[in-house]
C-alpha positions in Angstrom: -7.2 -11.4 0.4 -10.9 -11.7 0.7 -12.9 -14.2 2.2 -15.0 -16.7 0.8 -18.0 -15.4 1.9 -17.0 -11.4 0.9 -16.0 -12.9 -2.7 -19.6 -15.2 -3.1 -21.4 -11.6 -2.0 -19.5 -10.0 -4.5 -19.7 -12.6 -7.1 -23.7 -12.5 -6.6 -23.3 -8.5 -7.5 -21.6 -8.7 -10.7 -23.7 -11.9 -11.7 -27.2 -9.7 -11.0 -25.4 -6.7 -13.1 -24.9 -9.1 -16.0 -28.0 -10.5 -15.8 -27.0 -14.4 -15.3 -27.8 -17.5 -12.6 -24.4 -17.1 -10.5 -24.4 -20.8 -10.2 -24.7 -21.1 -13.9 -21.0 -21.8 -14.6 -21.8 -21.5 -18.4 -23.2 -18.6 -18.6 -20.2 -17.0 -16.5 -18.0 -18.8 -19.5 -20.0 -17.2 -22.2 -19.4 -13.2 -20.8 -16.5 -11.8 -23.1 -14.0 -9.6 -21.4 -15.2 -6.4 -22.6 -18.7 -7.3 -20.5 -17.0 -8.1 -17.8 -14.7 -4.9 -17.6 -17.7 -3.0 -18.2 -19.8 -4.7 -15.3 -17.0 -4.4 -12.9 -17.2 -1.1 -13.3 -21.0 -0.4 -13.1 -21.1 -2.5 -10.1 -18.1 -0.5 -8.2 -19.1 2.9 -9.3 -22.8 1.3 -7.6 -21.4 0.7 -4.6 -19.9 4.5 -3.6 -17.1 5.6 -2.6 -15.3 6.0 -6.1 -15.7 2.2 -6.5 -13.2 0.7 -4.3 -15.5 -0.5 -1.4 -18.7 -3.2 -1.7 -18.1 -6.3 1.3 -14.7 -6.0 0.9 -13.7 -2.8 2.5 -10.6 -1.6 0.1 -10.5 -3.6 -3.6 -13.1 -6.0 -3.7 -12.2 -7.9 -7.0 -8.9 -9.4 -5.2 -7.6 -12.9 -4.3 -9.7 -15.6 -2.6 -8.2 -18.7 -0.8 -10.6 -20.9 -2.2 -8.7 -24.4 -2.0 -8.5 -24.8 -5.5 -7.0 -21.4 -7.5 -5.6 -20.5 -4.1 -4.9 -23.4 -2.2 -4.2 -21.5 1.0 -3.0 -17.9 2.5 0.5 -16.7 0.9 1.3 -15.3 3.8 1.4 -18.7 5.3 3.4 -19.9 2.0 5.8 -17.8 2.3 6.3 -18.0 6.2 7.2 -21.6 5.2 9.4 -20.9 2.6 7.8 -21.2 -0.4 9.9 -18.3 -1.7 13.0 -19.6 -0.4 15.8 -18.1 -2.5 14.2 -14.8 -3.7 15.4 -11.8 -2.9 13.1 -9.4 -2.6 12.9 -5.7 -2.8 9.7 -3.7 -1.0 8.3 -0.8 0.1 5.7 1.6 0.4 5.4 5.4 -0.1 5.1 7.8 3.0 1.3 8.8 2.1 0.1 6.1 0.5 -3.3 6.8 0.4 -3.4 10.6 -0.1 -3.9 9.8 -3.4 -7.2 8.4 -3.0 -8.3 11.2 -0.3 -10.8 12.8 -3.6 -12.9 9.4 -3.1 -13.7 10.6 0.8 -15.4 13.9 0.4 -15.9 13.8 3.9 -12.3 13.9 4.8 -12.1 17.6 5.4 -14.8 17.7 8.1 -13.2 14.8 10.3 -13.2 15.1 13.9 -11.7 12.8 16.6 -15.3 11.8 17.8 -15.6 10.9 13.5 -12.4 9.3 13.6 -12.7 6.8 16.5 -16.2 5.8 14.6 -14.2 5.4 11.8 -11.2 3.0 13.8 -14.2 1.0 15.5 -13.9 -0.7 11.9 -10.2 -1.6 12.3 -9.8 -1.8 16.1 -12.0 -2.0 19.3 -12.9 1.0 21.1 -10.2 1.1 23.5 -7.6 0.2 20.9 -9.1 2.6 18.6 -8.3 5.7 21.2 -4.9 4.4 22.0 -4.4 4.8 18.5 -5.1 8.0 18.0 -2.9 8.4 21.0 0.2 6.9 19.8 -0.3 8.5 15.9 -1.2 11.7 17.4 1.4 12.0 19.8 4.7 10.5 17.0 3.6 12.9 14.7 3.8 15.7 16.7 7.0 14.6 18.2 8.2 14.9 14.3 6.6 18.2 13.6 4.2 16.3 11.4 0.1 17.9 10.7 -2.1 16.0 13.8 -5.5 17.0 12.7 -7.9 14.0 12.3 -8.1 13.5 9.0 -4.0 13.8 8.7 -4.4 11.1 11.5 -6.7 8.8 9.7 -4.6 9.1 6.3 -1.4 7.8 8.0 -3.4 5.3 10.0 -4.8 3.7 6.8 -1.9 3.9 4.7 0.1 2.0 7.5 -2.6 -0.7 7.8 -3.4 -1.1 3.8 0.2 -0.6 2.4 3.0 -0.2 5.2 2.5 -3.2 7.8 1.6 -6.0 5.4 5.0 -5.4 3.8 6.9 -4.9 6.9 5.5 -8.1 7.6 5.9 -9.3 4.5 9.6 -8.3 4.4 10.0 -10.3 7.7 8.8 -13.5 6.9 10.8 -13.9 3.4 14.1 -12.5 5.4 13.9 -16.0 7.1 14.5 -17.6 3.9 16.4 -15.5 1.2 18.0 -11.4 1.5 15.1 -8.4 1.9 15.6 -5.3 1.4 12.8 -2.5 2.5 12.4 1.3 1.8 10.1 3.9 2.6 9.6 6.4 -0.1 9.0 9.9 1.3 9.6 12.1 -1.9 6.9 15.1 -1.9 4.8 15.5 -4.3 4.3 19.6 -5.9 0.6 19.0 -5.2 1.1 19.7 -1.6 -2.3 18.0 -1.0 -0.6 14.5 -2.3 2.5 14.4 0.3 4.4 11.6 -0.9 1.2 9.4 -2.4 0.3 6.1 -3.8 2.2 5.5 -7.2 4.9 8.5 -6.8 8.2 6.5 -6.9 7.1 5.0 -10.8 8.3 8.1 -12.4 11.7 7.7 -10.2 12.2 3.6 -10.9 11.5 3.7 -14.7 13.1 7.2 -15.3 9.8 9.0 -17.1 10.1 12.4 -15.2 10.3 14.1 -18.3 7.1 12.3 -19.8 4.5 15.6 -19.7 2.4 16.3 -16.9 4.2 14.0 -14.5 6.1 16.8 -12.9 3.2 18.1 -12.1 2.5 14.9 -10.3 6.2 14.1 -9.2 8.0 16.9 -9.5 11.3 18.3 -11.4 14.4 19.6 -11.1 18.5 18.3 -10.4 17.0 17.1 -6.8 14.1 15.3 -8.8 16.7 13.9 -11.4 19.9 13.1 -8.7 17.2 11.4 -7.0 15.4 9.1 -10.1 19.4 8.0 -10.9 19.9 6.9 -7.3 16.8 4.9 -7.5 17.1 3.5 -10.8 20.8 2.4 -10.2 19.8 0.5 -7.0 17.0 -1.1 -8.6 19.4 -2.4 -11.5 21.8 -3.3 -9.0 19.4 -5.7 -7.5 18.3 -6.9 -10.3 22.2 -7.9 -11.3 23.7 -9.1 -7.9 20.5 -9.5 -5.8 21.8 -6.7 -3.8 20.4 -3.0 -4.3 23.6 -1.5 -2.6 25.2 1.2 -4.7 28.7 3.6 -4.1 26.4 6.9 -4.5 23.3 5.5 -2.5 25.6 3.6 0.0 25.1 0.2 2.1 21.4 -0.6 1.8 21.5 -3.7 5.0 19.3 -6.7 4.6 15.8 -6.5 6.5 15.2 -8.3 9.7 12.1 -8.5 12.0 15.0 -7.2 15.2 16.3 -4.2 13.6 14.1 -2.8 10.5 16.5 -1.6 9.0 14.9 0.9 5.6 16.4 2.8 3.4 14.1 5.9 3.2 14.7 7.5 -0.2 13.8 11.2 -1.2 15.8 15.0 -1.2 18.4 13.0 1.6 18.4 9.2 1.7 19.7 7.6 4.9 19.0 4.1 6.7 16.8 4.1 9.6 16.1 1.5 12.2 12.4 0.8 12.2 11.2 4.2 11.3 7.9 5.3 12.7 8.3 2.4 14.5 5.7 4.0 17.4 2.6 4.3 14.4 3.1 0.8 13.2 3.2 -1.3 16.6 -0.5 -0.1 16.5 -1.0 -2.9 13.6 1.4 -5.4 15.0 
């Protein structure tokens, strides 16, 4: 979620691209869709970085707990049960943000002196090293790459995508069943690992659509894989539990054990997987 104040900045952007008073509530009511798409994009392709930056850091046009819209933080809501009932099913994909690496053309030339500066963002300094530490010195221990920008890919795909729904997962197993996975099919585009948006092709069954093999791959493993997946996800959707006799027991989520089912070419259960890298963002 954004702030207030990052959301006013932001709102003060788009109102000087379309040319209006951003207190002028009519003249906000009087820009057609169409403008607005087309503003949203001048003003993030403005701000660098591929467009996903301005105040906000990552996705500036995003939810703001203002009171009214969004009376208060969902995270709070749902710690009190305001989801009480609903199962859930979530997860996040190995390398999430691999797919957005061709925004960060300065990536390739990352050193650790470059990736501290970089943590000194997300973390103080001495929590920023310790870091690096504690990513550097898992991966390793799994035969995983440790160069910095590997380091700072993981790093931010954990704190963007795979802590908030770890978290997530725990605070709605205290009022209804959660189920959590960790996606860690490769991609053919070694570049990619197992990116942003990968599992789609798998849950909905479109790895014959062309060009997404090129994107998610092919093959019996591919397909054996997609039919796991896709009966799990129907199974959930039918008994509220994604348990399946070819995938086997999928256990509930709880904040003790962390128990995920990671799915791609073998899927097993773990017990808080990575569990080293992600107590960096507890």
């Amino acid at each position: 979620m954004a702030s207030a104040e990052e959301a006013q900045g932001n709102a003060e952007r788009l109102a000087a691209v379309l040319g209006i008073d951003p207190d002028d509530d009519t003249a906000w009511r009087a820009v057609g869709p169409a403008r607005f798409v087309d503003a949203q994009q001048q003003l993030m392709l403005s701000a660098g970085g591929g467009g996903v930056r301005l105040d906000s850091g990552m996705m500036a046009f995003r939810p703001t707990v203002d009171g009214a819209v969004l009376p208060g933080s969902p995270w709070d809501a749902v710690a009190a049960g305001s989801a009480a009932g609903v199962d859930l099913v979530i997860g996040t994909n190995r390398d999430e943000m691999k797919l957005f690496n061709m925004l960060d053309p300065g990536l390739s030339e990352l050193d650790d002196d470059g990736l501290a500066e970089r943590l000194a963002a997300l973390l103080d300094g001495g929590s920023a090293r310790r870091a690096i530490e504690a990513y550097r010195a898992a991966r390793h221990g799994r035969g995983e790459p440790v160069e910095a920008s590997e380091l700072w890919t993981a790093m931010v795909s954990d704190q963007f995508f795979r802590a908030p729904a770890g978290r997530f997962a725990a605070l709605q197993s205290l009022h209804a069943a959660a189920y959590a996975y960790l996606f860690c099919w490769e991609s053919p585009m070694a570049a990619l690992g197992s990116p942003h948006a990968i599992e789609l092709p798998f849950v909905f069954g479109t790895l014959d659509v062309p060009m997404v093999d090129m994107f998610a791959g092919s093959g019996p493993d591919a397909i054996r894989l997609s039919e796991l997946v896709q009966d799990a996800w129907v199974a959930f959707a039918r008994t509220g539990n994604p348990s399946t006799d070819a995938l086997g027991r999928w256990p509930r989520y709880d904040d003790a054990d962390q128990a995920t089912m990671v799915l791609g070419r073998d899927c097993r259960v773990e017990k808080a997987p990575q569990a080293e890298e992600l107590a960096v963002w507890a």
